[in-house]
Backbone as numpy.savetxt, mean C-alpha at the origin, in Angstrom:
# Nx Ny Nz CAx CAy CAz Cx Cy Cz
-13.59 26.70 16.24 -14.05 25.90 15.09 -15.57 25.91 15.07
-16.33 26.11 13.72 -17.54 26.50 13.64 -18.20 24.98 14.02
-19.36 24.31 14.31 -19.96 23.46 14.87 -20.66 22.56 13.73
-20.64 23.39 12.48 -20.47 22.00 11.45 -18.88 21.19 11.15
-17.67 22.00 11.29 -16.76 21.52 11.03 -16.27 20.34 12.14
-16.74 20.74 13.58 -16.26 20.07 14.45 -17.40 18.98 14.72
-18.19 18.96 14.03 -19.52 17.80 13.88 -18.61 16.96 13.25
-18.54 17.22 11.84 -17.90 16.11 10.65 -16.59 15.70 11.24
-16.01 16.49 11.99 -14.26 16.07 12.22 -14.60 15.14 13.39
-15.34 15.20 14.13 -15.95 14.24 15.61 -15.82 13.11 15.06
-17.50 13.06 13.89 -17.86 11.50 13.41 -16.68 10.99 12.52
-16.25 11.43 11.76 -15.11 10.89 11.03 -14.00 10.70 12.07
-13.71 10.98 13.43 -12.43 10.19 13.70 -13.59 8.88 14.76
-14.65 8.81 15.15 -15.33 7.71 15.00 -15.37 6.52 13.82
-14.96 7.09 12.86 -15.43 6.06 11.82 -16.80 5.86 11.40
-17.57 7.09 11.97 -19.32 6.29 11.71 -19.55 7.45 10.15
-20.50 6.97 9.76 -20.93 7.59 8.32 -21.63 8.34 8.57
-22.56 9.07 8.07 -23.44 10.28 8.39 -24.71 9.61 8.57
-24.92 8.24 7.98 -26.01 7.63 7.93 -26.32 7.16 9.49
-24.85 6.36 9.77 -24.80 6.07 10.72 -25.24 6.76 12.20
-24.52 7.94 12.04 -24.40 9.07 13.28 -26.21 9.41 12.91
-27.06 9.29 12.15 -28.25 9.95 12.37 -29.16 8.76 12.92
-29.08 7.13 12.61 -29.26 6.33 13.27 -29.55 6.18 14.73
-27.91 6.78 15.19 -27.72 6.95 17.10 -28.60 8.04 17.27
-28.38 8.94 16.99 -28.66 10.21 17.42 -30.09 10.44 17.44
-30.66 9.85 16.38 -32.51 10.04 16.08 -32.75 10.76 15.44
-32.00 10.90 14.00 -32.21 12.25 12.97 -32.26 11.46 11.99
-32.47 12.61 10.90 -32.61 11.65 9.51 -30.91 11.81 8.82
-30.52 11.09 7.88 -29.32 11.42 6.95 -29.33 13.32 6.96
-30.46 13.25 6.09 -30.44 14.81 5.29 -30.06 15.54 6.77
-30.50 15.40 7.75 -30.25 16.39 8.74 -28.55 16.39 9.31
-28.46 15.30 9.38 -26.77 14.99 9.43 -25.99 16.41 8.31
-26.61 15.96 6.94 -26.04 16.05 6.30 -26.02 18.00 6.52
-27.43 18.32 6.94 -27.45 20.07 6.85 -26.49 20.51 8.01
-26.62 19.34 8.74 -25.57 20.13 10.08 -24.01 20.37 9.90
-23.78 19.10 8.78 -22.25 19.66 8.76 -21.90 20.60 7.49
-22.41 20.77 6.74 -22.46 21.94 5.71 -23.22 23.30 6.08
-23.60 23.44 7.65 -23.50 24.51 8.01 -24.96 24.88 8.06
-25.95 24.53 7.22 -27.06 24.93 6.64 -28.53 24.57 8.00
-27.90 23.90 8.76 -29.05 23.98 10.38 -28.36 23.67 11.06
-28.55 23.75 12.54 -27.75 23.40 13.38 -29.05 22.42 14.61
-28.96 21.31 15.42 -29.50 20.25 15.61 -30.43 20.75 17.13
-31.47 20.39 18.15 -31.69 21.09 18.84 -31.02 20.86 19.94
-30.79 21.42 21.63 -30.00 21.19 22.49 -29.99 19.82 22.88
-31.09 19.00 22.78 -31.39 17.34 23.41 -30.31 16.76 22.05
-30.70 16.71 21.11 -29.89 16.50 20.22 -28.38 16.98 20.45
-27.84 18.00 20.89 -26.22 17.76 21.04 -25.98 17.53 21.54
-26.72 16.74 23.27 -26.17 16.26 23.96 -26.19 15.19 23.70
-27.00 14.51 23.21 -26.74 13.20 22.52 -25.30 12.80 21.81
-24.97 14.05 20.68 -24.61 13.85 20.05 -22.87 13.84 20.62
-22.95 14.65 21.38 -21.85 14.57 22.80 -21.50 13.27 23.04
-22.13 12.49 23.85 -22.11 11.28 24.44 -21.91 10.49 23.43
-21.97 10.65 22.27 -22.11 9.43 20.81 -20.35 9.71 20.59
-19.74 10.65 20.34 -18.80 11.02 19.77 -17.74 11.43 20.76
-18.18 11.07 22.36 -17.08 11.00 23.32 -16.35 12.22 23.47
-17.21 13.81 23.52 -16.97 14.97 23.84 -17.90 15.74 24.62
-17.40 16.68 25.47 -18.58 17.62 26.14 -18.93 18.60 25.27
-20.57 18.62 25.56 -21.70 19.55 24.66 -20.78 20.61 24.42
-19.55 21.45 25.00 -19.31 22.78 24.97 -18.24 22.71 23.79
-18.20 21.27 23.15 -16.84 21.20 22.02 -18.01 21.32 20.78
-18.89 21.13 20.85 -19.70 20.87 19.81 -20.73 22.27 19.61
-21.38 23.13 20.80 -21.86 24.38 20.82 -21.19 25.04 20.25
-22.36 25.56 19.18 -21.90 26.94 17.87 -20.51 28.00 18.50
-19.78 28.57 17.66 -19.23 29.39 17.80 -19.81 30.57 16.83
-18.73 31.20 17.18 -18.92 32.93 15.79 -18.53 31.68 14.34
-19.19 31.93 14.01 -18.59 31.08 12.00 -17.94 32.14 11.42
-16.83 31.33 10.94 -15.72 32.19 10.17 -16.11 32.63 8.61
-15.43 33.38 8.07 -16.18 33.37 6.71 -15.95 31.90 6.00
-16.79 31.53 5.16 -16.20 30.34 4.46 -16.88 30.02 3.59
-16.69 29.00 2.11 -17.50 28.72 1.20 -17.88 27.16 1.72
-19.32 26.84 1.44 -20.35 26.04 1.57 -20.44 25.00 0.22
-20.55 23.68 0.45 -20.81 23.10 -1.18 -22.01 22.14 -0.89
-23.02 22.28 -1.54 -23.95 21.10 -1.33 -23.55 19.80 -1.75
-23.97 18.88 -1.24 -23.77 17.63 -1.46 -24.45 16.91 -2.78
-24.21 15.78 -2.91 -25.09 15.23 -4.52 -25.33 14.36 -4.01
-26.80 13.78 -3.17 -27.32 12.89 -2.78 -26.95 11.93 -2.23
-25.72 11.09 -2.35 -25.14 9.93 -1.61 -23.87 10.41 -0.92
-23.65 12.41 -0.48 -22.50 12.20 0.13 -22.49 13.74 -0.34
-21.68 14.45 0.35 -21.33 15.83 0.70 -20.24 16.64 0.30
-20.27 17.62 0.13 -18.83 18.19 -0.34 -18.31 19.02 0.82
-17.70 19.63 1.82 -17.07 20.18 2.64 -16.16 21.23 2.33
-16.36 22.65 2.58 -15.41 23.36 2.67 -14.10 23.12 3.71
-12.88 23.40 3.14 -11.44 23.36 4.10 -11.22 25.07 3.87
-10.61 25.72 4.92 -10.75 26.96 4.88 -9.07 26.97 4.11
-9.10 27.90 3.39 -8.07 28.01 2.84 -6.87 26.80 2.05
-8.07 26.13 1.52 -7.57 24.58 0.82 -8.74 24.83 -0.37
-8.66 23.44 -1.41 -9.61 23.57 -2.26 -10.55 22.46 -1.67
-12.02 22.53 -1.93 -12.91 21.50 -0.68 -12.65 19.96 -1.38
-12.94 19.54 -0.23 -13.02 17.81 -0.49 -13.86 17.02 -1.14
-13.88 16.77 -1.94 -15.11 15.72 -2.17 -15.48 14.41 -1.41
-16.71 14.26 -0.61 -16.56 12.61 -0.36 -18.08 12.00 -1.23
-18.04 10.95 -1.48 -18.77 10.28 -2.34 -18.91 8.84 -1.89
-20.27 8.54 -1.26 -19.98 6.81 -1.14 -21.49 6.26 -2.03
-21.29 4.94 -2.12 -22.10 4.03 -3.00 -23.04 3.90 -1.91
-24.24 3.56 -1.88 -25.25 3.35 -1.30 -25.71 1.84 -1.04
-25.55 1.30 -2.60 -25.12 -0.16 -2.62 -23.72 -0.76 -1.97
-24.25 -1.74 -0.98 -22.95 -2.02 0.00 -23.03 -3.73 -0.43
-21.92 -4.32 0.12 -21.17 -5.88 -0.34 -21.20 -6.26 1.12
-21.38 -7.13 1.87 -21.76 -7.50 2.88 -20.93 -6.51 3.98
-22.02 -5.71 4.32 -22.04 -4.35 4.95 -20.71 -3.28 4.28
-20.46 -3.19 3.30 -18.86 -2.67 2.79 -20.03 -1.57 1.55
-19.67 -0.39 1.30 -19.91 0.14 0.32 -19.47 -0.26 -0.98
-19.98 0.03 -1.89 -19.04 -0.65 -3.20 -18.05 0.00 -3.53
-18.27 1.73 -3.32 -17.27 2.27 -3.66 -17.10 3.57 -2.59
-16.10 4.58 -1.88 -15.63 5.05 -0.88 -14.82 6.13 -1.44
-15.38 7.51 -1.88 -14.39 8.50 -2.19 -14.04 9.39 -0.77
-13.04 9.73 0.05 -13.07 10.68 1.05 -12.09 10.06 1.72
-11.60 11.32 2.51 -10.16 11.73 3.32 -9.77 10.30 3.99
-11.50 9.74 4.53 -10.88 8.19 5.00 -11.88 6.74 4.81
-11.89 6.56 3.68 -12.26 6.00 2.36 -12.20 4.29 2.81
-13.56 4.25 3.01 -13.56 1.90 3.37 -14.37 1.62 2.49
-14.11 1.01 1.54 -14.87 0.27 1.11 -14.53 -1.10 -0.57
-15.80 -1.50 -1.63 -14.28 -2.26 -1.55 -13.64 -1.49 -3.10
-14.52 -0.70 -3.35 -13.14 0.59 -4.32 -13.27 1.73 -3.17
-12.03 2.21 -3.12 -11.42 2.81 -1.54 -10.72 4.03 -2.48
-11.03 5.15 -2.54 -10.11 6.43 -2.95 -9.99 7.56 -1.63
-8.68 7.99 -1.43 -9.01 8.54 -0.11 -7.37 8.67 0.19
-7.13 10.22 1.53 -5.71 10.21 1.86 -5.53 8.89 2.90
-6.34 8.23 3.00 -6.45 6.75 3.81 -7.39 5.46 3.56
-6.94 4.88 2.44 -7.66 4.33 1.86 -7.53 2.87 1.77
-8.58 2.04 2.01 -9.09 0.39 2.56 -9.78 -0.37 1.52
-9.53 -1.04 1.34 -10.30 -1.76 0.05 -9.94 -2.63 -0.86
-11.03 -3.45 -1.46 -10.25 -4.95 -2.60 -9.19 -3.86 -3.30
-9.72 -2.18 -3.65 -8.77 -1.65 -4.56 -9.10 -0.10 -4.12
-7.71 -0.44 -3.82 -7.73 0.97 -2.91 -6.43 2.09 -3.22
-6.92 3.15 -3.18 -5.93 4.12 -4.07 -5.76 5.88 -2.63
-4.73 5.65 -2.78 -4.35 7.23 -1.88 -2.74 7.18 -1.27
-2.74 8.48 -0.51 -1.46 8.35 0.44 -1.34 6.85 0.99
-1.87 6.63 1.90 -1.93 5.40 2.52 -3.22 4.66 2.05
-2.60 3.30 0.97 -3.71 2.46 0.31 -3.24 0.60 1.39
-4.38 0.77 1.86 -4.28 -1.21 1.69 -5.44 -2.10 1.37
-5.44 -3.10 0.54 -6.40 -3.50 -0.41 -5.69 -4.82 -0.94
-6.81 -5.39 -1.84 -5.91 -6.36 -2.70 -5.17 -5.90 -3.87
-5.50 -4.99 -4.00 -4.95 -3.55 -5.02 -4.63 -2.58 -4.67
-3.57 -2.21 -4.60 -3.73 -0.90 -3.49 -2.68 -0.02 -4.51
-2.11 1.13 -4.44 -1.99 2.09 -5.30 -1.44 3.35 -4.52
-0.44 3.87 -4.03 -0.21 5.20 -3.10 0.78 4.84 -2.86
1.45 6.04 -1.57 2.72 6.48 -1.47 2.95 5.59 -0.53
2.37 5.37 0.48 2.37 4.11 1.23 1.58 3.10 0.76
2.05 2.20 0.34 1.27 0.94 -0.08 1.43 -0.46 -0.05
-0.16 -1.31 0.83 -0.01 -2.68 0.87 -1.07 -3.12 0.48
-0.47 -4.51 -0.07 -1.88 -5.22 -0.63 -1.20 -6.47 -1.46
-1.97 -7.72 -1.64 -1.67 -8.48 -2.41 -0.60 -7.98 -3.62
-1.32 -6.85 -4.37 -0.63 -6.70 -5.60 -0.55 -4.92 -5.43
1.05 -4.64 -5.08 0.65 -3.18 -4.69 1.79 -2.18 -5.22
1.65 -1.15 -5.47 2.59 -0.07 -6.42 2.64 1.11 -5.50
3.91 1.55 -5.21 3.62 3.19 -4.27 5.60 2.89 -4.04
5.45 4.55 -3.83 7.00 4.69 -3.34 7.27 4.30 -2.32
6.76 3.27 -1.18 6.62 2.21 -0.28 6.11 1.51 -0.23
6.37 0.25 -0.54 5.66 -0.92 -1.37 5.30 -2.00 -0.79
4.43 -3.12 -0.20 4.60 -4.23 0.43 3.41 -4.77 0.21
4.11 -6.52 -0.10 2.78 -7.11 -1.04 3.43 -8.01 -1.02
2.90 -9.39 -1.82 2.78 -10.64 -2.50 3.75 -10.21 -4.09
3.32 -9.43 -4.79 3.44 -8.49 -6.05 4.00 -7.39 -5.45
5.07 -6.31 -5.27 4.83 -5.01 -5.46 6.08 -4.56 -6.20
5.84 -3.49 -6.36 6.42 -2.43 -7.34 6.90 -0.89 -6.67
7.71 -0.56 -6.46 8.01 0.64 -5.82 9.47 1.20 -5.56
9.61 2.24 -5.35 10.86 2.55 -5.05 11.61 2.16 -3.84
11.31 1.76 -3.07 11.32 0.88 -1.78 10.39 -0.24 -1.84
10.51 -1.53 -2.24 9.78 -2.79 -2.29 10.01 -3.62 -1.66
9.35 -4.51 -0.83 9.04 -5.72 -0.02 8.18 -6.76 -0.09
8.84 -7.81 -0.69 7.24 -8.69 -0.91 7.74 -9.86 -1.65
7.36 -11.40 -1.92 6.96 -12.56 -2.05 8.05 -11.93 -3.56
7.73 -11.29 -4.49 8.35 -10.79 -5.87 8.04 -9.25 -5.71
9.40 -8.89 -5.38 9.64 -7.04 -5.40 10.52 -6.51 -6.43
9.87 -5.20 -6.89 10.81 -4.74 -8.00 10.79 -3.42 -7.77
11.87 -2.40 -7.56 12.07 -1.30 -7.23 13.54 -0.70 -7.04
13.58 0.61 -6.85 15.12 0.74 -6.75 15.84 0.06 -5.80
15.06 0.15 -4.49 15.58 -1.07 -3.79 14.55 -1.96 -3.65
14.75 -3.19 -3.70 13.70 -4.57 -3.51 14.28 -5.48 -2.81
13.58 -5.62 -1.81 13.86 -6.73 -1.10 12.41 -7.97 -1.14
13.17 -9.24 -1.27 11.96 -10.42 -1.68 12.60 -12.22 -1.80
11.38 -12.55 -2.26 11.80 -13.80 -2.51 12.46 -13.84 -4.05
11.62 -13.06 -4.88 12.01 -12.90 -6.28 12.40 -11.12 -6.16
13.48 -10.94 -6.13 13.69 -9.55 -6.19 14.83 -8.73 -7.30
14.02 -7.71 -8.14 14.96 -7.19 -9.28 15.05 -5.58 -8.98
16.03 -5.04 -8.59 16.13 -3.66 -8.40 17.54 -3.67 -9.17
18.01 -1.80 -8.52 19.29 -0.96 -8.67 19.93 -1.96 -7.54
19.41 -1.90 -6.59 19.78 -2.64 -5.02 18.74 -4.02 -4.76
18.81 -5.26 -4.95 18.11 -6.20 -4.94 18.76 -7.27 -4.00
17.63 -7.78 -2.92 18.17 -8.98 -2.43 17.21 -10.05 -2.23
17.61 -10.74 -2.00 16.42 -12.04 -2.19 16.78 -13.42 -2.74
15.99 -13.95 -2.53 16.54 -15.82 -2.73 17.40 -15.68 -3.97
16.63 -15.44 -5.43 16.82 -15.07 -6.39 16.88 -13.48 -6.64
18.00 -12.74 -6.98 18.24 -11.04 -6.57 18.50 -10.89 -7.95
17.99 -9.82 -8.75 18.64 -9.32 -10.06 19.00 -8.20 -9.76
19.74 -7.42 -10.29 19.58 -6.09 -9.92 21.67 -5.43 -10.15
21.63 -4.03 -10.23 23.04 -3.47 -10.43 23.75 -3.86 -9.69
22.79 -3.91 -8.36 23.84 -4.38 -7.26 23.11 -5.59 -6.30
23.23 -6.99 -6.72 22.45 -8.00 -6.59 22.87 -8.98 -5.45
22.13 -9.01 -4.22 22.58 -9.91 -2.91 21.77 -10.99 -3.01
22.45 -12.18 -2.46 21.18 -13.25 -2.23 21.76 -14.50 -2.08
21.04 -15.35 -2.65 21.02 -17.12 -2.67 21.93 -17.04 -4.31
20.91 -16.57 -5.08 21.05 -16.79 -6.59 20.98 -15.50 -7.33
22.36 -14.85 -7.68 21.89 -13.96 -7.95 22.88 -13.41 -9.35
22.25 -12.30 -9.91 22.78 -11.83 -11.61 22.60 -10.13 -11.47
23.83 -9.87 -11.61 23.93 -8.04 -11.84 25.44 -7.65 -12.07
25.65 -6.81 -11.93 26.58 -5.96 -12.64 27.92 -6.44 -11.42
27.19 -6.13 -10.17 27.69 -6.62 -9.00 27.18 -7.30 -7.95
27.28 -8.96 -8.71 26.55 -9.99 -8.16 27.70 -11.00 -7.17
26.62 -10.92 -5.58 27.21 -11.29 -4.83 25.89 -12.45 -4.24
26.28 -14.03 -3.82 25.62 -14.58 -3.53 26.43 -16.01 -2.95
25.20 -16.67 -2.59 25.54 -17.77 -1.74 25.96 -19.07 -2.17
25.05 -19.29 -3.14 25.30 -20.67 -4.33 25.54 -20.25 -5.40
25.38 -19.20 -5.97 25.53 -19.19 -7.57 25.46 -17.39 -7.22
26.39 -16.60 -8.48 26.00 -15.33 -8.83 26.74 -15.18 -10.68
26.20 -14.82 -11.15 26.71 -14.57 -12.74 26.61 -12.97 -12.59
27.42 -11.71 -13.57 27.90 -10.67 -13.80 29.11 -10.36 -14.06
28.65 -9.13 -13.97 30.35 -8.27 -14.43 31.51 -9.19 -13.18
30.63 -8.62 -11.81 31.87 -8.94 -11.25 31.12 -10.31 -9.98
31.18 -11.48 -10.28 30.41 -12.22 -9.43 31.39 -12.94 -8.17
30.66 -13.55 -7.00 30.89 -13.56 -6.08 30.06 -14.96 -5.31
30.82 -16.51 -5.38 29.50 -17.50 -4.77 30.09 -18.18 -5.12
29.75 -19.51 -4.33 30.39 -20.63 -4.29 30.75 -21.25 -6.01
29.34 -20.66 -6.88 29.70 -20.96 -8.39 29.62 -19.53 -8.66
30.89 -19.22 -9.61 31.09 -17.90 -9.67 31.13 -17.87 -11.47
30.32 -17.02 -11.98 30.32 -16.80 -13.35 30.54 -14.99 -13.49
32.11 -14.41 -14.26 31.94 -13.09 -13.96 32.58 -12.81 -15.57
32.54 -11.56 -16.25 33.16 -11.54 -17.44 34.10 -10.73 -17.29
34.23 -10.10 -15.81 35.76 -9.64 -15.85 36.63 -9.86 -14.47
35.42 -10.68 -13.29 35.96 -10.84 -12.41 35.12 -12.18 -11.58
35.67 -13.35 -11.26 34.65 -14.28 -10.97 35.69 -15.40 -9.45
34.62 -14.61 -8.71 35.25 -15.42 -6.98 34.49 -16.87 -6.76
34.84 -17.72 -7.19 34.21 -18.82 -6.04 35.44 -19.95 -5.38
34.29 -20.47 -4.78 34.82 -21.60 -3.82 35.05 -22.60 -3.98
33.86 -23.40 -4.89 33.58 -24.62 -5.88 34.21 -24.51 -7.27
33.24 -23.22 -8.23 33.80 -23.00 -9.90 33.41 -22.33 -10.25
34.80 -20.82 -10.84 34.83 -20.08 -11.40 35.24 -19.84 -12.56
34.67 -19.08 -13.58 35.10 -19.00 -15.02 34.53 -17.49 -15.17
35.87 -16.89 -16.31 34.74 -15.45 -16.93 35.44 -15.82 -18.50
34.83 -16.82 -18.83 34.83 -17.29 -20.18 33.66 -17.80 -20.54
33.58 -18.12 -21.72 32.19 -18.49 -21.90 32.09 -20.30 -21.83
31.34 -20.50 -21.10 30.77 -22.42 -20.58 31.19 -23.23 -21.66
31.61 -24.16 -21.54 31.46 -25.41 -22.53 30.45 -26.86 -22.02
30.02 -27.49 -22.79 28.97 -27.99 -22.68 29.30 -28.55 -20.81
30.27 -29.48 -21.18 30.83 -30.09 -20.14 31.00 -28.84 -18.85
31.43 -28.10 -18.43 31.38 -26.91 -17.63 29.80 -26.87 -17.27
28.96 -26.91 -17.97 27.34 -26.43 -18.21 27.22 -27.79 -17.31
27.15 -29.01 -17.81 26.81 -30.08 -16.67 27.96 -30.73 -15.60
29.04 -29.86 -15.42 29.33 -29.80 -13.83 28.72 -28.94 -13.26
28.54 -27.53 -13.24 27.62 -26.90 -12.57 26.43 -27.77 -12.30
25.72 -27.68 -13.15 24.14 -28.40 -12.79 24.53 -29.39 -11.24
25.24 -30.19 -11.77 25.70 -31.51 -10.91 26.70 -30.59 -9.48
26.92 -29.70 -8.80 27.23 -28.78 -8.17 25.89 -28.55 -7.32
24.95 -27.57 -8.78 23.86 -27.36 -8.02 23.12 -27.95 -7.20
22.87 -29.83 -7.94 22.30 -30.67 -6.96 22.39 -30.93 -5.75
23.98 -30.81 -5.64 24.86 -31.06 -4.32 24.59 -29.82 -3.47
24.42 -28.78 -3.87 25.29 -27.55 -2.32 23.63 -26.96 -2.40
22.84 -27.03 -3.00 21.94 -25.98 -2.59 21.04 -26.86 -1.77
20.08 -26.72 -0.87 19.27 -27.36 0.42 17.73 -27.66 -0.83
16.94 -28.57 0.07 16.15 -28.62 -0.52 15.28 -27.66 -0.82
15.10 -26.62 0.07 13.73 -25.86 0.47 14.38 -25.00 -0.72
15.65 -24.28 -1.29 15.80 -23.88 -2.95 15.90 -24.76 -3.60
15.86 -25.84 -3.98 15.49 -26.86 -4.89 15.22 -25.81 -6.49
14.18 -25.52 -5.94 13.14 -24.94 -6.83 13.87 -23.68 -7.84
14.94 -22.70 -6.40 15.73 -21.85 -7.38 16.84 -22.48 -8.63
17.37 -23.81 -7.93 18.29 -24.17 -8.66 17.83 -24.52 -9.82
16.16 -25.42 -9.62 16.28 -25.69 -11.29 15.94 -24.37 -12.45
15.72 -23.32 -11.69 15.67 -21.98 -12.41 16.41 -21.54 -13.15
17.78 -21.81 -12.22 18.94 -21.28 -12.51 19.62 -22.37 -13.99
19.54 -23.27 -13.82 19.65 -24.51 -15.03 19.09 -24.15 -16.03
17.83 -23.66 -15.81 17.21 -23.55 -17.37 18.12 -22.41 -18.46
18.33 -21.68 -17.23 19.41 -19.78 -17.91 20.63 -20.82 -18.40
21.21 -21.80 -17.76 22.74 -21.77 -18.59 22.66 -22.34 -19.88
């Protein structure tokens, strides 16, 4: 590996910035910056330094033969990198930082508090792996978060987990999928406390096609324990349930039951 590539791959699994690494070392940015785009290489006092900074011997970091490869200059706040036989990377950071945080973080491993990156950190953060208060990717966490692995307060995904999840499968406190479970579960195929789907199965209450719970509401098939009907309510029916609900559900769902009251 040529000795700019294995420069940048050093400091980046450090976590230090280029700004940073020229700080320790006693160089300027720009020189950071020529060493890993190939364009100088640093003097011997300098790589041994740079050795000891990045927790390798001088002989991982001493030049090799350089392979052929294309070169990209950087645009002032951040560098472009050739990948040999890939298309190159862009990284890009803000200069202006939020109490020590960049404002914004483009690159492979991206902190800051807009975060783009295959590993990405931030109030709003977007990549393979995003976590943020926004987060956005295939793995994803964050307050309010969307990705085909989902976990949050809010999320959204094909696999969801969180406070209110919605996805093919969701699991939550408020959860609506194909496959949903949760205090309150919507979904085709709906598990829970309180729940409504096609094939609703639950603890205190489930309404659907085919329901399943101590109050059972189904329009072609309805199991309970307490009261079942797959007809449509009459007023009186409407306030025995309620008066049901008061009774069997605990306090700490309180809150689902009067949910469930407002729907009948």
């Amino acid at each position: 590996m040529a000795f700019s590539d294995q420069l940048r791959k050093l400091r980046q699994n450090q976590g230090l910035s280029q700004e940073q690494l020229a700080d320790l070392v006693g160089a300027t940015t720009q020189e950071v910056v020529r060493w890993e785009i190939g364009l100088a290489r640093p003097e011997r006092d300098k790589v041994l330094r740079l050795a000891r900074l990045l927790g390798c011997k001088p002989e991982e970091l001493l030049p090799e033969e350089p392979l052929p490869e294309t070169r990209y200059r950087g645009a002032g706040f951040g560098v472009t990198v050739s990948v040999r036989g890939a298309m190159p990377i862009r990284e890009r950071k803000s200069r202006l930082c939020l109490f020590g945080i960049p404002l914004y973080h483009v690159g492979k491993r991206a902190r800051g508090i807009f975060a783009m990156g295959n590993d990405a950190v931030g109030l709003i953060a977007i990549g393979l792996r995003a976590r943020g208060l926004l987060s956005i990717g295939l793995f994803s966490v964050g307050v309010a978060s969307f990705g085909v692995f989902s976990l949050g307060a809010l999320c959204f995904g094909a696999f969801a987990l969180g406070l209110a999840a919605f996805g093919a499968i969701a699991l939550g406190v408020l959860a609506a999928g194909a496959v949903s479970m949760g205090v309150i579960s919507v979904g085709a195929v709906a598990i829970g406390g309180f729940t409504a789907g096609a094939v609703a199965i639950g603890r205190y209450f489930a309404a659907g096609d085919s329901a399943r719970a101590m109050i059972a509401l189904g329009s072609s098939e309805a199991v309970g324990t307490l009261f079942r009907s797959t007809s449509r309510l009459t007023p009186g029916e409407v306030s025995e349930i309620c008066t049901l609900l008061d009774e069997i559900v605990p306090s700490v769902f309180r809150w689902a039951g009067c949910l469930i009251k407002l729907f009948l």
